[in-house]
C-alpha angles and dihedrals in degrees: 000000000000117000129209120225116212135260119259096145086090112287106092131104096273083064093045090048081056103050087055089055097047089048090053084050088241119134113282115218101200128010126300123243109291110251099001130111136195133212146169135054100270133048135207107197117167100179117197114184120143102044090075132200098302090051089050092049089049090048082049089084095062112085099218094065097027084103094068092052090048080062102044090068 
């Protein structure tokens, strides 16, 4: 099985959570995510971390999140 590293080049979810602050025109504490910007007055964020990759292929088979693994690829 192959494993994925993540991603601390700029594009994790530290950098997500500051790309949220810096849309909302708050402070933001690290970088935002690198080519990437956010607009608009509400957010929507469903945050999934510590399940990891072979947790998201397994949920993959459930309809109601096959969506996020259509995009993943």
């Amino acid at each position: 099985m192959d494993l994925t590293s993540p991603r601390y080049d700029g594009e994790s979810l530290v950098n997500l959570s500051n790309s949220i602050l810096k849309m909302f025109g708050a402070k933001e504490k690290n970088a935002p995510l690198k080519n990437v910007e956010l607009s608009g007055r509400k957010a929507i964020i469903i945050l999934v971390d510590a399940l990891g990759w072979t947790g998201l292929e397994r949920m993959g088979k459930i309809e109601d999140v096959r969506w996020v693994m259509d995009r993943s690829t």
